[in-house]
C-alpha positions as CSV (number, residue, x, y, z in Angstrom):
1,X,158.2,-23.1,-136.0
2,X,156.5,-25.8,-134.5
3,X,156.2,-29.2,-136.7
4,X,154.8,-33.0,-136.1
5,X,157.3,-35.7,-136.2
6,X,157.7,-39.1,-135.6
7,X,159.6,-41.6,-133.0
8,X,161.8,-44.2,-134.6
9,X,160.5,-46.2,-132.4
10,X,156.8,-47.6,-132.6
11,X,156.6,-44.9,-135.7
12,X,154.4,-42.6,-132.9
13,X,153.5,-39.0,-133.8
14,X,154.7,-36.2,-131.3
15,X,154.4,-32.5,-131.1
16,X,157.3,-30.6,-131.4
17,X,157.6,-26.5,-130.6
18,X,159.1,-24.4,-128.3
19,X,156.9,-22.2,-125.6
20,X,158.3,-19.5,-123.3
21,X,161.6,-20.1,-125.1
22,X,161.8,-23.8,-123.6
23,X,161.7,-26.5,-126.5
24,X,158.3,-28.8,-126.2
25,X,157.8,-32.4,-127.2
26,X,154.3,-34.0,-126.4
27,X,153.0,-37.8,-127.7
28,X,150.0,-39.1,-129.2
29,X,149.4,-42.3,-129.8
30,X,148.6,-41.8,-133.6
31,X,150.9,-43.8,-135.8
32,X,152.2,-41.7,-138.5
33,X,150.0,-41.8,-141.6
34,X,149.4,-39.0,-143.5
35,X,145.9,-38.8,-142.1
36,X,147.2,-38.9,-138.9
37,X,150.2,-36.2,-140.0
38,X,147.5,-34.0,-141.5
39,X,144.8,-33.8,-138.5
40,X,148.2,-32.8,-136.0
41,X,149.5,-30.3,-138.5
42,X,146.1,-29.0,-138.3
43,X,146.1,-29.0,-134.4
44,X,149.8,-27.7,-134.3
45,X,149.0,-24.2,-137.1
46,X,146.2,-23.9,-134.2
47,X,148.6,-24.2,-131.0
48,X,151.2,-21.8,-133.2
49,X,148.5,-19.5,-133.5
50,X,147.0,-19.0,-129.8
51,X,150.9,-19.1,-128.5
52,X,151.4,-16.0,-130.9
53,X,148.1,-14.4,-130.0
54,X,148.9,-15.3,-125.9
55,X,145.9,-17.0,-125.4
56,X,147.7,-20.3,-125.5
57,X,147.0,-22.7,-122.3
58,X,149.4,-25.5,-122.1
59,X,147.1,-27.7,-119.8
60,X,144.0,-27.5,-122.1
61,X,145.8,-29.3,-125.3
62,X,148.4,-31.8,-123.0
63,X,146.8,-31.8,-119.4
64,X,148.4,-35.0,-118.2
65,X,151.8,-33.7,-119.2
66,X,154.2,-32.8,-116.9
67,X,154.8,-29.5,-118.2
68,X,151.7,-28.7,-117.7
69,X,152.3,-27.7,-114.1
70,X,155.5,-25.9,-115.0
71,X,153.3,-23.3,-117.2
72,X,150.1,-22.8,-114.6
73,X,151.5,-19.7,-113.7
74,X,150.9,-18.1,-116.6
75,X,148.1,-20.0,-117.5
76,X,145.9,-17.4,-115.3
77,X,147.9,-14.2,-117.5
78,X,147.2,-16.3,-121.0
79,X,143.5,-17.9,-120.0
80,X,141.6,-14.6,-118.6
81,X,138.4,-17.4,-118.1
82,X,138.4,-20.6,-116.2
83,X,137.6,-22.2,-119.5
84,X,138.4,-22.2,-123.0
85,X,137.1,-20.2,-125.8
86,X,134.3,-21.8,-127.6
87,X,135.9,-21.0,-130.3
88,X,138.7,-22.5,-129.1
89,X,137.3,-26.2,-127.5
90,X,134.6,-26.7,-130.2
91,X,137.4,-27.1,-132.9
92,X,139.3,-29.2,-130.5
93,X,136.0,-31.2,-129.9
94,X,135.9,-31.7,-133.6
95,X,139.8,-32.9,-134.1
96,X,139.3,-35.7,-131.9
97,X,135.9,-36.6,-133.0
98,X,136.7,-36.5,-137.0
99,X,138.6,-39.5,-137.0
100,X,136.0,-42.2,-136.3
101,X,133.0,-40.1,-138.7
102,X,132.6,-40.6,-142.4
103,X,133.9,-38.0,-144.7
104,X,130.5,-36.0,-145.7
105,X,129.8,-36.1,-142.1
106,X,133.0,-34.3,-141.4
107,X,131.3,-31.8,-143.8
108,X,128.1,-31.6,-142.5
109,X,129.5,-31.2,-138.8
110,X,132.0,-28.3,-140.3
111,X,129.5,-26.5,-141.8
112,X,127.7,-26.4,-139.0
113,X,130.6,-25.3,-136.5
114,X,131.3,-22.8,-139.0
115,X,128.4,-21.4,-140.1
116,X,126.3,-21.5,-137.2
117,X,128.0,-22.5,-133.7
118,X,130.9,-20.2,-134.1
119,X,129.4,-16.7,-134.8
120,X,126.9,-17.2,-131.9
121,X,129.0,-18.2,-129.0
122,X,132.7,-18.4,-130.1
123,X,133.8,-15.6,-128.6
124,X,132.3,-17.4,-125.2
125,X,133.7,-19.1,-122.9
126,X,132.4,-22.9,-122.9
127,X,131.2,-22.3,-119.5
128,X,129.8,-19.4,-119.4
129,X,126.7,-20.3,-121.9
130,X,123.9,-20.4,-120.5
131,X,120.7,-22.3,-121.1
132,X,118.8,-19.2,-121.9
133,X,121.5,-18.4,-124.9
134,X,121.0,-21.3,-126.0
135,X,117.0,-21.5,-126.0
136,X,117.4,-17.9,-127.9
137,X,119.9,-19.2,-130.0
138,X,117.6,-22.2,-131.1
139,X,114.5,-20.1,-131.2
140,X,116.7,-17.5,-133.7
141,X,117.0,-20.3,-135.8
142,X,113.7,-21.0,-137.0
143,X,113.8,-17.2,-138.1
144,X,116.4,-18.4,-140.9
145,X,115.6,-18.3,-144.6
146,X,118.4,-20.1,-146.1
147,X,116.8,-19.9,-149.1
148,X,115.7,-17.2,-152.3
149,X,112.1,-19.6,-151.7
150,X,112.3,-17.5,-147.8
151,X,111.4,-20.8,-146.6
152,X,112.6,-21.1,-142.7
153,X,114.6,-24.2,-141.8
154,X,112.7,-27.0,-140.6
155,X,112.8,-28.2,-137.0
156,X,114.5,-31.4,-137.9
157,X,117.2,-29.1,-139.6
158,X,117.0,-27.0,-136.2
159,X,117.7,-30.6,-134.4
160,X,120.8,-31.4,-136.1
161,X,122.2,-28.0,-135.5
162,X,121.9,-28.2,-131.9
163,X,123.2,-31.6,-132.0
164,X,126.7,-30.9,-132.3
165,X,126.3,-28.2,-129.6
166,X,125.1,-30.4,-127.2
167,X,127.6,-32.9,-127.9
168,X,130.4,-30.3,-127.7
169,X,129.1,-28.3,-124.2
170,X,128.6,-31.8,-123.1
171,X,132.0,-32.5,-123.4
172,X,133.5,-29.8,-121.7
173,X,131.0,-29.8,-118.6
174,X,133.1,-32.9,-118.1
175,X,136.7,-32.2,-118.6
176,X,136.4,-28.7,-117.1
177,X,133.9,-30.1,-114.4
178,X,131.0,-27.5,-114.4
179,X,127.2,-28.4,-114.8
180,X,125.9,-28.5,-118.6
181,X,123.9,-26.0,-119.5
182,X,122.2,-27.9,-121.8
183,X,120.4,-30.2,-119.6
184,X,116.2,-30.7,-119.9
185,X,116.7,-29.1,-123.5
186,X,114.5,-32.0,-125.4
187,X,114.8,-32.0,-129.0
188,X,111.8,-29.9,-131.6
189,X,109.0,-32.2,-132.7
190,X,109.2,-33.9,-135.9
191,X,106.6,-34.5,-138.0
192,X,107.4,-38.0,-139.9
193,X,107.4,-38.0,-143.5
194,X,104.8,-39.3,-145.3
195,X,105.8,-42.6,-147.2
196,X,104.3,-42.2,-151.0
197,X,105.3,-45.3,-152.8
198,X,104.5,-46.0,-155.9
199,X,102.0,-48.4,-157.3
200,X,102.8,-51.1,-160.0
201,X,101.6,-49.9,-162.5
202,X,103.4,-46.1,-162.4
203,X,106.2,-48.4,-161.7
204,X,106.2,-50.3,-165.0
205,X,105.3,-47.1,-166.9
206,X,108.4,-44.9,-165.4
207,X,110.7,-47.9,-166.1
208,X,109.3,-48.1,-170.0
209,X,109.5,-44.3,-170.7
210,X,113.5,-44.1,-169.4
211,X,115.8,-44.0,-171.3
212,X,119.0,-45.4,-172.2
213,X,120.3,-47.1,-168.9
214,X,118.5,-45.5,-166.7
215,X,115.5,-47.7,-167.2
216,X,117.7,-50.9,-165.6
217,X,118.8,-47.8,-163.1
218,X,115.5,-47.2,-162.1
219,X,114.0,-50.9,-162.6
220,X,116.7,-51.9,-160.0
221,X,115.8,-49.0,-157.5
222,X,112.4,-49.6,-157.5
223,X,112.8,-53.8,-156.7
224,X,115.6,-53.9,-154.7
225,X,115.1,-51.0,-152.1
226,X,118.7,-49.7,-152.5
227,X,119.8,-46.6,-151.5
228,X,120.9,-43.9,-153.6
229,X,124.3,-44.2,-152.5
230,X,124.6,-47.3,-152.7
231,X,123.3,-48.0,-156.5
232,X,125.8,-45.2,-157.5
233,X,128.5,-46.7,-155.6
234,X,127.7,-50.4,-156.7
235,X,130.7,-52.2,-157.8
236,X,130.6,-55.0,-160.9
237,X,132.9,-56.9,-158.4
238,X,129.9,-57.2,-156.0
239,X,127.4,-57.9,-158.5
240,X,126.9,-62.0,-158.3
241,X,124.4,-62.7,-161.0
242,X,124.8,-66.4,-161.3
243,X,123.8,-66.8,-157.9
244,X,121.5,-63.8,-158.3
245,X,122.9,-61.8,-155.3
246,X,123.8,-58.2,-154.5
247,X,126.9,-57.3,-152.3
248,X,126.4,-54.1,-150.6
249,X,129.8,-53.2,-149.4
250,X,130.5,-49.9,-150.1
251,X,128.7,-46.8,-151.1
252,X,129.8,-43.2,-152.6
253,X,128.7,-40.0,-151.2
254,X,129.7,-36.6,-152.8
255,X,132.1,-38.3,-154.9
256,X,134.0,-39.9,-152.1
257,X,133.9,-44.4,-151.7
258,X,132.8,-45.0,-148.0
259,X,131.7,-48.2,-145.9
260,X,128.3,-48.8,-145.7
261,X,125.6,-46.3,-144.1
262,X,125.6,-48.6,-140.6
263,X,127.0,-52.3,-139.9
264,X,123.6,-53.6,-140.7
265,X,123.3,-51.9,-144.0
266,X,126.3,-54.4,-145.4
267,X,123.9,-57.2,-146.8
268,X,123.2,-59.4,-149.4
269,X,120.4,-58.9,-151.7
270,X,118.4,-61.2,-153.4
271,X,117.7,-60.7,-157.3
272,X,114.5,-61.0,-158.4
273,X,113.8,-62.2,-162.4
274,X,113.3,-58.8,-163.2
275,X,116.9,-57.5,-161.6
276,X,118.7,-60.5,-163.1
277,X,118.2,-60.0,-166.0
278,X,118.4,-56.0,-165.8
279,X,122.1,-57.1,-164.7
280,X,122.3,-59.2,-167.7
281,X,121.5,-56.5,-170.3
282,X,123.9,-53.8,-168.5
283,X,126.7,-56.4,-168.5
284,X,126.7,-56.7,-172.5
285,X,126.6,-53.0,-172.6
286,X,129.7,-52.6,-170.4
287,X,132.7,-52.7,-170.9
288,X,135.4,-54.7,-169.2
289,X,137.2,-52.3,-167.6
290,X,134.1,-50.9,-166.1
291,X,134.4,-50.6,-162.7
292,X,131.2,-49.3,-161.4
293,X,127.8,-50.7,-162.6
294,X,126.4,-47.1,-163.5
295,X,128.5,-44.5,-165.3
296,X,128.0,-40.7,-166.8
297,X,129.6,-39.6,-169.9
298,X,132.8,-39.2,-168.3
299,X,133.2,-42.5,-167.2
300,X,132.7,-41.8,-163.1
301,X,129.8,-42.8,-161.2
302,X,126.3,-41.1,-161.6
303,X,126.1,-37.6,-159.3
304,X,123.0,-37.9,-157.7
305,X,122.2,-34.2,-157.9
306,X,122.6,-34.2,-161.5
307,X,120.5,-37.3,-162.2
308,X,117.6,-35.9,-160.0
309,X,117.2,-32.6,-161.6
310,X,117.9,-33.8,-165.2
311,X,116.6,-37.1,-165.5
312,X,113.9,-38.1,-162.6
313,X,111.8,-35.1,-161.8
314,X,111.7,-34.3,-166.1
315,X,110.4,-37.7,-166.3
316,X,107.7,-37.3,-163.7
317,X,106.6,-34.4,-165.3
318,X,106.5,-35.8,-168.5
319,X,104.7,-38.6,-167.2
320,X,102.2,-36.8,-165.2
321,X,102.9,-38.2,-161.7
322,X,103.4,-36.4,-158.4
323,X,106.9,-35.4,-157.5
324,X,108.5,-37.7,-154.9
325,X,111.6,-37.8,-154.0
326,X,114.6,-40.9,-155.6
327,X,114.1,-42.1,-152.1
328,X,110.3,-43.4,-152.5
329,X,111.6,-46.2,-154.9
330,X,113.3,-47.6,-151.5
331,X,109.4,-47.3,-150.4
332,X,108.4,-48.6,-153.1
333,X,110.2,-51.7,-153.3
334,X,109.3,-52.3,-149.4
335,X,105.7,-52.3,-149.9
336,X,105.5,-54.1,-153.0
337,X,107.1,-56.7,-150.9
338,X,104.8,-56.4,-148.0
339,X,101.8,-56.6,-150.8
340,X,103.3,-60.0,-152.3
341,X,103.2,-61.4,-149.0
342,X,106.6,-61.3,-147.9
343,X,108.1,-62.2,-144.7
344,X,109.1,-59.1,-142.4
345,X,112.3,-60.6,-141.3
346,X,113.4,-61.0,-144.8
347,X,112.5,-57.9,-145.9
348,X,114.4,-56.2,-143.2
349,X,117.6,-57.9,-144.5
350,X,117.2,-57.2,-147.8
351,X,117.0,-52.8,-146.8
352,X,119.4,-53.3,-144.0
353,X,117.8,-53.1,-141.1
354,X,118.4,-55.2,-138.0
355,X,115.5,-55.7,-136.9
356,X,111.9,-55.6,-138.0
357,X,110.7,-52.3,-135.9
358,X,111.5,-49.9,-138.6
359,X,109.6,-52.0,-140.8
360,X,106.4,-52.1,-138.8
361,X,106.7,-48.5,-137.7
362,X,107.5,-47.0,-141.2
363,X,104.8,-49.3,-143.3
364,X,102.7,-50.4,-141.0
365,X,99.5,-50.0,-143.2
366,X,100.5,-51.7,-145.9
367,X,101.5,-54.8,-144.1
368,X,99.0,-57.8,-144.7
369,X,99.0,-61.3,-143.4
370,X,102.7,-62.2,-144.4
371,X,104.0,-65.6,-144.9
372,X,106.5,-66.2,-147.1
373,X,110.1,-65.9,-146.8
374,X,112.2,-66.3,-149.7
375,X,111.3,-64.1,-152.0
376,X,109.1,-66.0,-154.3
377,X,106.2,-64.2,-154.0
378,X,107.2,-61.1,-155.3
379,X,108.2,-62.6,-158.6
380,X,104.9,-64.4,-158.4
381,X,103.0,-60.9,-158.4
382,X,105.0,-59.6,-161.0
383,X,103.9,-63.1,-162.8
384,X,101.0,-61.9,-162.3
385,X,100.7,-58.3,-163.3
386,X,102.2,-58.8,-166.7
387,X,105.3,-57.8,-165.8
388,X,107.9,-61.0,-166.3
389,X,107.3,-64.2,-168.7
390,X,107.2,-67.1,-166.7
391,X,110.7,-68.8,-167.2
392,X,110.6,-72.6,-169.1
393,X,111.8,-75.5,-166.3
């Protein structure tokens, strides 16, 4: 029985199992953790597994190991195809790979391997696909109806199927040195969303007709342009409101606290009146071991699912206003900025983006002649619209 241990020195992970009755120990260069333990347990149940079933190939898992060479004899008996199984690479593909992705994108790639990759081509060998299997196998997909609505999946769903498969035959065209069949394959078209932000007013009527906390939940959506992830995940360790200043460092997806959706998304935001003192009211209302701004009834941050189908799409129905997504109060809060006049730059920082393009690409018609830069003029429309009392000096 093969197992994973660990050198006294340097604390390294190796392999250890025998093969053709000789005893086997291979190094990584993982220290030992018990992620790292649990991703080469993984690998080693899988090794274990294709030794039993003889399909094992010594050079595919350690091929700059000297006992590689000793085995090539009976790699040809054990290998009938010059390369591996898809079956076989694109889990090895994902092994590596899984250590530098978040954890719902581990999810979303498994699924995909699993659901849709492996029943079409893992009995393959990685190079024998063809690009005509794979142009059927795309074209098969927009026949799927994942869905009791029988609604086929959309091309940009079709896109990030394929994606992993590219990546993956990619991959081994290099290490096993054969051409990639997936070459001149160009991605569906995508039809861009339409942005539907809303306007002021429906803005100020959603946020009176909420109830409870969820009208600072959604008053803070709609004027700060988080993300859904990262309101759910905010912290009352990154909330500054003396300096009136937001602290997006972490986020929480599925249940699960992870860094921020890109480097550029860790940012500061700056409070408007409104948001302060939104902050202000939820701060008296919590208590002080409160961890995270926004909680159920269970104490545990808000599920995003659950707060979508039972609190914001009942309260645009109620209110008589077209269903749009949680998202459109990111939208929202970007052209309400572009409408008070705001500087592109410094709306750009406050969503997270490094640079202006998005900005101009995504909104481009509601951008007027912008000149300010600090903020001000947003609070000075909201002056204006009835929404804040002008503050004594």
């Amino acid at each position: 029985m093969g197992s994973i241990r660990s050198r006294e020195e340097g604390g390294n992970l190796f392999f250890d199992f025998r093969y053709k009755g000789k005893r086997c120990r291979e190094q990584t260069l993982l220290q030992d953790t018990p992620a790292n333990r649990k991703k080469l347990e993984l690998l080693m149940q899988r090794i274990e597994s294709e030794i039993a079933a003889g399909i094992f190939s010594y050079e595919y898992y350690f091929p700059n190991s000297p006992r590689a060479a000793q085995f090539s004899e009976s790699k040809a008996i054990e290998q009938p195809t010059k390369t591996p199984f898809f079956k076989e690479f694109c889990w090895h593909w994902f092994d590596e790979n899984a250590i530098r992705w978040k954890p719902s994108y581990i999810n979303t790639q498994r699924t995909i391997v699993e659901k849709y990759l492996v029943p079409k081509f893992g009995d393959q060998a990685v190079g024998n696909i063809t690009k005509a299997s794979i142009l059927q196998f795309r074209a098969s997909l927009a026949k799927v109806t994942p869905d009791a609505k029988g609604q086929t999946l959309s091309n940009d769903r079709i896109n990030h199927i394929m994606t992993p498969l590219r990546m993956i035959l990619d991959e081994a065209s290099e290490r096993f040195e054969f051409s990639t069949p997936f070459r001149n394959i160009k991605p569906l078209k995508v039809q861009s969303s339409d942005v539907e932000p809303f306007t002021l007013a429906e803005v100020q009527r959603i946020i009176a007709f909420a109830e409870g906390m969820f009208s600072d939940y959604y008053l803070i959506r709609f004027f700060t342009g988080m993300r859904t992830s990262e309101i759910d995940g905010l912290q009352w360790q990154y909330v500054d409101i003396e300096n009136r200043q937001i602290l997006i460092r972490e986020t929480i997806v599925d249940g699960i606290v992870t860094d921020t959706k890109t480097q550029g998304s860790r940012r500061v935001i700056e409070m408007s009146l409104p948001v302060m003192e939104a902050f202000k009211r939820l701060k008296q209302k919590s208590y002080e071991s409160q961890k995270y701004v926004f909680i159920n009834g269970a104490g545990k941050p808000l599920d995003h699912r659950n707060v979508t189908r039972r609190v914001w799409y009942p309260m645009l129905d109620k209110l008589g206003l077209k269903h749009r997504t949680p998202y459109q109060t990111r939208h929202t809060a970007a052209t309400l900025w572009l409408a008070a006049g705001e500087s592109p730059e410094w709306i750009a920082r406050q969503m997270g983006h490094t640079t202006t393009r998005m900005l101009f690409t995504v909104y481009s018609r509601y951008v007027p002649n912008l000149t300010r830069q600090d903020g001000s003029a947003m609070e000075r429309l909201l002056l204006k619209q009835g929404f804040v009392q002008e503050l004594e000096v």
